[in-house]
C-alpha positions as CSV (number, residue, x, y, z in Angstrom):
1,X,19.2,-52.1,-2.7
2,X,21.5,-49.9,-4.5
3,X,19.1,-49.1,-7.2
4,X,16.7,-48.1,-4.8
5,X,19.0,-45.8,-3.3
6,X,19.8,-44.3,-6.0
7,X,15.8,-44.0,-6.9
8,X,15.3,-42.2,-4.2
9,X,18.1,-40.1,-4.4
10,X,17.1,-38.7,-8.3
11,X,13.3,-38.2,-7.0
12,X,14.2,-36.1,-3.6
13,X,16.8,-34.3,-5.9
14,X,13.7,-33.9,-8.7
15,X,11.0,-33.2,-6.1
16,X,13.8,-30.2,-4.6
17,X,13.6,-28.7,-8.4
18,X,9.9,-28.2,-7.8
19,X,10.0,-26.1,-4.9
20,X,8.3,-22.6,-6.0
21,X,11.0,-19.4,-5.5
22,X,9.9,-16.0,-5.2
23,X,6.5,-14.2,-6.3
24,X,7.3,-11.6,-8.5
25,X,4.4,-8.9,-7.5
26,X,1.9,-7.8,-10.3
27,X,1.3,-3.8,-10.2
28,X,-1.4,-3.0,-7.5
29,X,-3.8,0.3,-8.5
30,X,-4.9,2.9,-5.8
31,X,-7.5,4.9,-6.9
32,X,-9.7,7.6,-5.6
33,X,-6.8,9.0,-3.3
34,X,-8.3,11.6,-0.9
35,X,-6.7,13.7,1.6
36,X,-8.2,16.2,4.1
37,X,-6.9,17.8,7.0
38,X,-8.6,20.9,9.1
39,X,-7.5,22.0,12.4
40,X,-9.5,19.7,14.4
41,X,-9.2,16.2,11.8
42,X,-6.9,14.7,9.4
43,X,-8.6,11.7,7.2
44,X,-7.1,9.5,4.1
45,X,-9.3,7.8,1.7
46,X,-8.7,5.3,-1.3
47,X,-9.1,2.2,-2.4
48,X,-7.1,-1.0,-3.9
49,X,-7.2,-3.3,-6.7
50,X,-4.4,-6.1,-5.5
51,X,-4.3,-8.6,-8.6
52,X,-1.3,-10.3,-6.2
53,X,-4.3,-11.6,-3.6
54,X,-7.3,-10.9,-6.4
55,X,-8.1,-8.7,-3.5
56,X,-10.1,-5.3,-3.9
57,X,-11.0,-3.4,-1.1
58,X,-10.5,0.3,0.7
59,X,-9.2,2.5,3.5
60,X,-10.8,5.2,5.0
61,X,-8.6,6.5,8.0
62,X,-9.8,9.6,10.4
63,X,-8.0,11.1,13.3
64,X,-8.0,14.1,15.3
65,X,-5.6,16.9,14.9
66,X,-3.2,17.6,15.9
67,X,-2.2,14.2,16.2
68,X,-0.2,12.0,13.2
69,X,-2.5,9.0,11.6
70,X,-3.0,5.9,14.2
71,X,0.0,3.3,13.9
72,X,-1.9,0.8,13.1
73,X,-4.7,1.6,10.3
74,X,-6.3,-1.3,8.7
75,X,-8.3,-1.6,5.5
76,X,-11.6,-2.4,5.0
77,X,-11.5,-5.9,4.8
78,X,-8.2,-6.0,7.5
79,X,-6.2,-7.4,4.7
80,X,-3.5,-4.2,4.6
81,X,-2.2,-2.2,7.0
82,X,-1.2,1.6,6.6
83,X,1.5,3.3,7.8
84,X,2.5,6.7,8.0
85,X,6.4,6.3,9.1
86,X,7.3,9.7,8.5
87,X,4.2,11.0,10.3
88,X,1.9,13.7,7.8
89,X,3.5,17.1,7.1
90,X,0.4,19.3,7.7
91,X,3.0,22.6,7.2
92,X,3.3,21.2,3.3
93,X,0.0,19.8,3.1
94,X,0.3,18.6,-1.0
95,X,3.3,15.8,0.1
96,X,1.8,12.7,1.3
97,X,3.3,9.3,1.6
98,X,2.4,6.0,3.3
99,X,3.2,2.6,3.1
100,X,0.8,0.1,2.7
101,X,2.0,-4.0,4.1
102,X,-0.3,-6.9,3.1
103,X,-1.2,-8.6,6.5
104,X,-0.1,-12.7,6.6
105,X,2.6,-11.6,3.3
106,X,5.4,-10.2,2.8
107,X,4.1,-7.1,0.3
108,X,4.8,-4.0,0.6
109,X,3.2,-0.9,-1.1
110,X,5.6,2.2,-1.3
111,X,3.2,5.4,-1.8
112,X,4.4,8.8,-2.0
113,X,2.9,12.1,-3.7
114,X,4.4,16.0,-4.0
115,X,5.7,18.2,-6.5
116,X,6.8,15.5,-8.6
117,X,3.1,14.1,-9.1
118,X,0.9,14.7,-12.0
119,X,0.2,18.3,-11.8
120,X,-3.3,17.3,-13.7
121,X,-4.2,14.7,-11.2
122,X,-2.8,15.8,-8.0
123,X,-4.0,18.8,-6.9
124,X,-4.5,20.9,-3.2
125,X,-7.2,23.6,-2.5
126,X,-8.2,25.3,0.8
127,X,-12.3,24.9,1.3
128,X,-13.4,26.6,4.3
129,X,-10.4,26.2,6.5
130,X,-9.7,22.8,5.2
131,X,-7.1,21.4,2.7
132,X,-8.4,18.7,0.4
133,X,-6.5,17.1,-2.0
134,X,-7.5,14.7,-4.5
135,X,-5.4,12.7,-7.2
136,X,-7.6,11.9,-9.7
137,X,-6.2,9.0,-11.5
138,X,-4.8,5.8,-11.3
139,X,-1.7,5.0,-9.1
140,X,0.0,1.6,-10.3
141,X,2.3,0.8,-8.0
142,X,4.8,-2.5,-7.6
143,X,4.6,-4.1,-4.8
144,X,8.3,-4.8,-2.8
145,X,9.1,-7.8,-0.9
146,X,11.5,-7.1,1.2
């Protein structure tokens, strides 16, 4: 009886040992970052690569001005959510940051652009009334778990 005890005591400890800890996040690539904003619309495009999920899909968000992004904007493939928490600064039109949650996880995507961007891939122009801007490469971000 004892030696059973004992038995089972060594294989729960063992099978508690096994028990997976924390995902450390891969990198996660936006590319093909668009933003627009006129006096009548505001609109955000890009799209993912999440090698976390093997997940690859995009966002394409519209809204009317001169209203802030909707809370609640999903991807594509309703696999992320975007959020704009600090709303979008139309007075300084080339600072844009979002935040990006994996829906059913516990990712989340920290993105933020402005002065301190590549000045050779992130770039603001005025085209009849309306700002564009465009970052033109790759954004490899880590993903945080909070």
């Amino acid at each position: 009886m004892k030696a059973a005890t004992i038995s089972f005591l060594c294989l729960a400890a063992t099978g508690a040992l096994a028990v997976p800890t924390k995902r450390t996040g891969q990198p996660v690539t936006i590319t093909g970052l668009k933003a627009t904003y006129s006096d009548q619309q505001g609109s955000v495009q890009f799209s993912i690569w999440d090698p976390n999920y093997s997940d690859s899909t995009s966002v394409s968000l519209n809204w009317d001005r001169p209203g802030q992004p909707p809370a609640d904007s999903w991807s594509a493939d309703h696999n992320y959510v975007v959020e704009f928490p600090n709303g979008v600064n139309y007075e300084e039109p080339k600072w844009l940051s979002f935040v990006i949650k994996r829906t059913g996880g516990a990712e989340e995507i920290d993105v933020a652009l402005g002065s301190n961007a590549d000045a050779s891939q992130w770039g603001c122009l005025k085209e009849d009334g309306t700002q564009v801007c465009n970052f033109t490469g790759e954004l490899i971000v880590t993903p945080y778990y909070p």
